[in-house]
C-alpha positions as CSV (number, residue, x, y, z in Angstrom):
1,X,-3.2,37.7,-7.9
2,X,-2.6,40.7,-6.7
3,X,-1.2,43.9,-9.0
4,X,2.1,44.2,-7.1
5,X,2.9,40.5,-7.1
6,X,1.7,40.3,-11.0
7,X,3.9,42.9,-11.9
8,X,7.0,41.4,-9.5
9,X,6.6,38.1,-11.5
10,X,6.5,39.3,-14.6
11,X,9.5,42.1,-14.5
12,X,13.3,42.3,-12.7
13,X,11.8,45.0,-10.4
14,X,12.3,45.4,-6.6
15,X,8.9,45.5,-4.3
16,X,9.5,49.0,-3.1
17,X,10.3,50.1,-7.3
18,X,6.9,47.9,-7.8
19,X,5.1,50.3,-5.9
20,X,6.6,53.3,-7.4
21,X,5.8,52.6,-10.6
22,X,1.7,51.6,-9.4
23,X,1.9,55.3,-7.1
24,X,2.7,56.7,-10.3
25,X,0.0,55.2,-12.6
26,X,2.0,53.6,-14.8
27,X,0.2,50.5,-15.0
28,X,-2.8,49.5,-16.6
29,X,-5.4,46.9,-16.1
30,X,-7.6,46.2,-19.6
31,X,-6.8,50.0,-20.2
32,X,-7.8,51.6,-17.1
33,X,-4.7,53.0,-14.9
34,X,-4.8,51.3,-11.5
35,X,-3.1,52.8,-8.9
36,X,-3.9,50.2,-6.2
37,X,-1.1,47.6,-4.6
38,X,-3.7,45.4,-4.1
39,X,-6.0,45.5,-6.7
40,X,-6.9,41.9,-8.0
41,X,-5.4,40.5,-11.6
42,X,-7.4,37.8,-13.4
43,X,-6.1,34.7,-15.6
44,X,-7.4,36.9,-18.9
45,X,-6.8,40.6,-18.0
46,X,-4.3,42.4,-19.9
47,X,-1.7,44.0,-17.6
48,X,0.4,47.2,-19.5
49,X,3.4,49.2,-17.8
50,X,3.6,51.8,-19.9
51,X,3.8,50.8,-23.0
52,X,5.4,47.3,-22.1
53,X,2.9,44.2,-22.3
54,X,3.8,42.3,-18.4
55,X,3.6,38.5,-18.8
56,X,4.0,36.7,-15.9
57,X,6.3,33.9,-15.7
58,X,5.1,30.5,-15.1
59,X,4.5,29.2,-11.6
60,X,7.4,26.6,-10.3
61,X,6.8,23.2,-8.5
62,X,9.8,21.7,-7.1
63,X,10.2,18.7,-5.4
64,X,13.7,18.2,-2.8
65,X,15.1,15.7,-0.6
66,X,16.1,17.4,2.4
67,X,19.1,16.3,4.4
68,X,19.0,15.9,7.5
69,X,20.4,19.5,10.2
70,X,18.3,21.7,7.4
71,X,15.6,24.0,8.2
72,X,12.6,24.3,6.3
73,X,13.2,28.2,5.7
74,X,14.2,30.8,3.0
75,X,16.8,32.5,5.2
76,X,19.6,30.4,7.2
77,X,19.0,30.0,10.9
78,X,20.5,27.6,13.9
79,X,20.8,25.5,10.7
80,X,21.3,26.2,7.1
81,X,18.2,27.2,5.5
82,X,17.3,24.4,2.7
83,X,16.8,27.1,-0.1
84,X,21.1,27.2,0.0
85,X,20.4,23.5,-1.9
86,X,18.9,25.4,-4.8
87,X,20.4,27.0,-8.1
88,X,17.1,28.8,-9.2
89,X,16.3,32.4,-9.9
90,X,13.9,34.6,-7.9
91,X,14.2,32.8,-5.1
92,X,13.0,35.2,-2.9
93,X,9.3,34.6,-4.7
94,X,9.4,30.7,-3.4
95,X,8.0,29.1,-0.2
96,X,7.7,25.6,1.4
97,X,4.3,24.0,1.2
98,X,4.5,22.2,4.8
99,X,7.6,22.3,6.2
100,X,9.8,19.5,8.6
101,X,11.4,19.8,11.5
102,X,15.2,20.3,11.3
103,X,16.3,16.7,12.0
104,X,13.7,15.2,9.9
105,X,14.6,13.9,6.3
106,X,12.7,13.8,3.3
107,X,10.3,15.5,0.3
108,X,9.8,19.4,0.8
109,X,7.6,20.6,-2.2
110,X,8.6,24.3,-2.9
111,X,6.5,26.4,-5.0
112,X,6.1,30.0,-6.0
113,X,1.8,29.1,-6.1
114,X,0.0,30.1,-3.2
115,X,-3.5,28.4,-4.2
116,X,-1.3,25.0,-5.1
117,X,0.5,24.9,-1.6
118,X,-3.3,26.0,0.2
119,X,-4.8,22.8,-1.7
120,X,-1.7,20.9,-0.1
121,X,-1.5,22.2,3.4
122,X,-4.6,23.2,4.8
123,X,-6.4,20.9,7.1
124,X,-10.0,20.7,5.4
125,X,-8.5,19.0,2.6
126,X,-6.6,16.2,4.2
127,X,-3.8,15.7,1.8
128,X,-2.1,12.0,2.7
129,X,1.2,12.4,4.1
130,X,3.7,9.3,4.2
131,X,6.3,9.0,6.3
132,X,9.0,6.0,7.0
133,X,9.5,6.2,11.2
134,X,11.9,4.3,12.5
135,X,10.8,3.4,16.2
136,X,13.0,3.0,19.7
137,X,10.9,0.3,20.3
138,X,8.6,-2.3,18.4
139,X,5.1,-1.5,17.4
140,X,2.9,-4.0,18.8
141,X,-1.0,-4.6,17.7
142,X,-2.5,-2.4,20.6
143,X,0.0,0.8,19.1
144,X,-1.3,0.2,15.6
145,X,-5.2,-0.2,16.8
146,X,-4.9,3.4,18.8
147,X,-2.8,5.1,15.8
148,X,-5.8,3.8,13.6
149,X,-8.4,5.2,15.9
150,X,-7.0,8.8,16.6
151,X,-4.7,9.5,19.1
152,X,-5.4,12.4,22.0
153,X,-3.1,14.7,22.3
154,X,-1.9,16.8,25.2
155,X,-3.4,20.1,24.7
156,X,-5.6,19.1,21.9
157,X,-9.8,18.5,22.3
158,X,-9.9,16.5,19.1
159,X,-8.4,13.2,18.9
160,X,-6.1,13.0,15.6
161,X,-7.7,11.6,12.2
162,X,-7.1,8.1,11.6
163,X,-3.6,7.1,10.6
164,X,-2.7,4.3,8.2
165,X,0.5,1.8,9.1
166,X,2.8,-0.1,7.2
167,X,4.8,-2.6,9.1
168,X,8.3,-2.9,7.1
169,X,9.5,-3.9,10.3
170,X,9.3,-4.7,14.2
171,X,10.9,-1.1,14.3
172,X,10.2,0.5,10.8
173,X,6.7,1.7,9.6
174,X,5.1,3.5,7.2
175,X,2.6,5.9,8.4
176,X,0.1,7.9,6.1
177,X,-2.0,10.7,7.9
178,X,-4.0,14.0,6.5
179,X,-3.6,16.7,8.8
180,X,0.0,18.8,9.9
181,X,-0.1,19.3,13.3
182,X,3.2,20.3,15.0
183,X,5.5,17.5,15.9
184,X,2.2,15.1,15.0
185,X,4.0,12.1,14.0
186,X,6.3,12.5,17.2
187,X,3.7,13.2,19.4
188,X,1.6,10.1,18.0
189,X,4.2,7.6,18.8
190,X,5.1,9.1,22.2
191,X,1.2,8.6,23.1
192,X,1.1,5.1,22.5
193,X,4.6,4.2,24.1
194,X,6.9,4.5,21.5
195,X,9.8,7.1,20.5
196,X,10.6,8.1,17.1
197,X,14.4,7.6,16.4
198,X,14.2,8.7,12.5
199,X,11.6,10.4,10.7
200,X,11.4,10.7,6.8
201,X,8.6,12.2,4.2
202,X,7.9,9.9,1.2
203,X,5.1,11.5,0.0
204,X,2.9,14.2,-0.3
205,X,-0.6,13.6,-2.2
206,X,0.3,11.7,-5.4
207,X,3.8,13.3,-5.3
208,X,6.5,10.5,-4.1
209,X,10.0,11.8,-3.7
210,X,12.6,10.4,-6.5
211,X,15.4,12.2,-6.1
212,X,18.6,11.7,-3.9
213,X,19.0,13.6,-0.6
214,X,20.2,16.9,-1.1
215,X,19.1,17.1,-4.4
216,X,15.9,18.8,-6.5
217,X,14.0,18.5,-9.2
218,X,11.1,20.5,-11.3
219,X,7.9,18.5,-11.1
């Protein structure tokens, strides 16, 4: 991690007073003053600001339900931002580790852990997504056979990684896939025929959402 962001997790201290105090050499990495923003802090170093020991403070995983007319943001935009849902402190140090579209429902996983949401979100590891899509119009066998296959999309040279389905009904699925590209699920269904009326996020990895819409949890 690096020295600013160690020593803004571990203190009550603005970024711009974080950078004072490093410009100043105040702080010390296993007794050797850095003055460098960026200089890299390990699991077992031992971080000093003057003569105050800096601990940082545990990462945070939370797990929310978002409602539907939400943006997946820290700051409020067309529509509220969901980080108004939470009663946390620091919030300013969270992010969203893959975000949804405004109207769609469902588990947002929001962490203050950059390597945690990078294991989650990027595209060589193929973390399983399930969502519950309610359809326009029934699935039929020849939908489900393409959505297995891959599906091309416009403006895309690969085709999509296989998807798993759920039937729950003529109109309801479940669908699991392993990548995040924008609008993927939407763009899926519209490629075969179909239109997504409702989309909403079950699960992420081995994390499945147990909480009421609107509401949060630690995990």
């Amino acid at each position: 991690m690096r020295l600013d962001k160690y020593i803004g997790k571990s203190t009550q201290l603005t970024t711009a007073q974080v950078l004072e105090v490093i410009a100043r050499g105040e702080v010390s990495v296993n007794g050797v003053l850095i003055d460098e923003p960026a200089f890299q802090v390990h699991e077992n170093n031992v971080v000093y600001w003057l003569d105050t020991y800096l601990e940082r403070r545990p990462f945070r995983y939370i797990m929310l339900n978002k409602p539907p007319n939400m943006v997946c943001s820290n700051i409020d935009e067309h529509y509220p931002c969901v980080f108004n849902l939470l009663d946390v402190s620091h919030q300013h140090e969270l992010h969203i580790a893959g975000r949804l579209d405004a109207d769609t429902t469902g588990l947002v996983l929001i962490t203050d852990d950059g390597s945690w949401s990078y294991r989650l979100t990027h595209p060589d590891n193929h973390c399983p997504k399930v969502y519950r899509v309610s359809l326009s119009k029934p699935i039929t066998n020849e939908m489900i056979k393409r959505l297995k296959v891959g599906i091309s999309l416009q403006g895309k040279c690969k085709p999509t990684l296989p998807a798993q389905i759920e039937v729950v009904t003529s109109n309801e699925v479940l669908l699991t896939i392993t990548e995040g590209k924008f609008h993927q699920v939407k763009r899926m269904f519209a490629a075969v025929g179909n239109r997504v009326n409702a989309l909403h996020r079950e699960a992420i990895g081995e994390i499945n959402l147990d909480v009421q819409e609107g509401q949060w949890r630690y995990i």
